[in-house]
C-alpha positions, 0 to 999 in steps of 0.5 A, a space after each residue: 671112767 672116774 677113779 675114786 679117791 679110794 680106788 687111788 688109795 688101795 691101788 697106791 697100797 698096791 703098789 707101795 706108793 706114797 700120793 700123800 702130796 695134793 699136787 702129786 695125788 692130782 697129777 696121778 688121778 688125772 694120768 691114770 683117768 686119762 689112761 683109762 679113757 683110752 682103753 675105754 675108746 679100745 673096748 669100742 674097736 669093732 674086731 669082728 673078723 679079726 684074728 687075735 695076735 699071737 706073735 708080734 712077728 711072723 718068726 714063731 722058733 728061730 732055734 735050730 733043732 739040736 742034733 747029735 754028732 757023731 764024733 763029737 760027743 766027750 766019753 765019760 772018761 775024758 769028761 772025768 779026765 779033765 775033772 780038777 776034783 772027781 768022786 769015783 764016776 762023779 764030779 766033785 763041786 764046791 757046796 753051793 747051799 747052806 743047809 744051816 
């Protein structure tokens, strides 16, 4: 595929992108034709058959499950306790947006 001089340009608008330079223009324009020529050699991969990948490894969750132990739960009054600054049953935080 031949990238035109103005898809060069709306993709360097894209992506904010000077090629002003010749020599810099001509070094991208073949970069990205040659990135081009590759992907087109992709789309002729026969994938009949294949499964698309989903996961790039056979791990899908790695997390543990998150269980309650009995015992190990802080009651609110100790949570409270520990508060520097509390408001009747709440926390008392600095303000951390400006509603100005």
């Amino acid at each position: 595929m031949k990238i035109t001089d103005s898809t060069l340009d709306r993709i360097a608008e894209l992506a904010k992108l000077d090629y002003s330079d010749p020599a810099a223009r001509a070094v991208i324009l073949a970069d990205m034709e040659r990135v081009l020529s590759f992907v087109e050699k992709l789309n002729e991969v026969d994938t009949t058959g294949v499964e698309p990948l989903i996961f790039m490894t056979e791990e899908q969750d790695v997390l543990r499950e998150d269980d309650v132990v009995p015992g190990d739960v802080v009651s609110k009054a100790d949570a409270l306790r520990n508060s520097p600054v509390k408001d009747s049953d709440y926390f008392k935080v600095p303000r951390v947006v400006d509603k100005g």
